[in-house]
N, C-alpha and C positions, 0 to 999 in steps of 0.2 A: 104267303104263308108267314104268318108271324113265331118270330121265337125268341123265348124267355129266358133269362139269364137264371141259370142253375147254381143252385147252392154252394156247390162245389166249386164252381167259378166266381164267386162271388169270395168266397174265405180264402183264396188263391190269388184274388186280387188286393184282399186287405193286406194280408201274409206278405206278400212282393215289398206290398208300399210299407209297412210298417219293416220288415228288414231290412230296407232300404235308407228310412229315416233313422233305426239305430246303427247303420253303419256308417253312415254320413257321421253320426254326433260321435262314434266312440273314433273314428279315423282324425277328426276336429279335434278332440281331446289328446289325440295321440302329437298331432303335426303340429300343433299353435305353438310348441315350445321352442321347435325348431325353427317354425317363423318367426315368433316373436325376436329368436338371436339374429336371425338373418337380416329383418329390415334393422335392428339397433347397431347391427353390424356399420350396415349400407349405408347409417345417418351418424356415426360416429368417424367413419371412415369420410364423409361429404364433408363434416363439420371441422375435421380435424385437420381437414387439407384446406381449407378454409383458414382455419387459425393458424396452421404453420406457414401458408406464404403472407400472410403479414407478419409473422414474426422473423421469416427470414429478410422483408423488407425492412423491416426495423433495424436488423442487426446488418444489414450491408452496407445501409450507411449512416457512418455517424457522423452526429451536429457537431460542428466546434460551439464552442461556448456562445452566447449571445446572438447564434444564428437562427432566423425562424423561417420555417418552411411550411406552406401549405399545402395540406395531400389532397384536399376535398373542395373542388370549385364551390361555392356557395349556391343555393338554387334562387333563381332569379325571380321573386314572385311579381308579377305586373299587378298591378292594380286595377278592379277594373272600373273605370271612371263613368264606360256608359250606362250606367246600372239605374238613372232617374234623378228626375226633382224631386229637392226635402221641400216636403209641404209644414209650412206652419201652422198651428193650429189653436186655437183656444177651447177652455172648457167652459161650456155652458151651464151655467146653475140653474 
């Protein structure tokens, strides 16, 4: 036996999903301002502990005059040599 979805059931399902989609957007509107302070919290707070232990390395020790120190190994690029023969080549007129 087949059965037909009723009118009534059908404006009851739009009803759901439409108060559903403006509850979604007006709770978004309401909470993004609170996210937004929390993550620039979270990355100010990351960032900032970031720049104070270099400034506290900086200030523990200090240079005497004329002395030079390096904080940052260099990165060692290899070259890579087996990459092929340079072909020479002429142009034909």
């Amino acid at each position: 036996m087949l059965q037909y979805a009723s009118a009534t059931g059908l404006v009851r399902t739009i009803l759901i999903i439409l108060l559903i989609y403006f509850g979604v957007k007006i709770l978004s509107r309401l909470l993004t301002p609170f996210l937004i302070k929390y993550v620039s919290k979270k990355a100010e707070q990351r960032f900032g502990g970031q720049f104070g232990g270099f400034q506290k390395k900086q200030e523990t020790k200090p240079k005497k005059e004329g002395e030079v120190t390096i904080d940052k190994m260099p990165n060692m690029k290899s070259s890579n040599k087996d990459v092929g023969d340079y072909v020479d080549y002429e142009e034909i007129d």
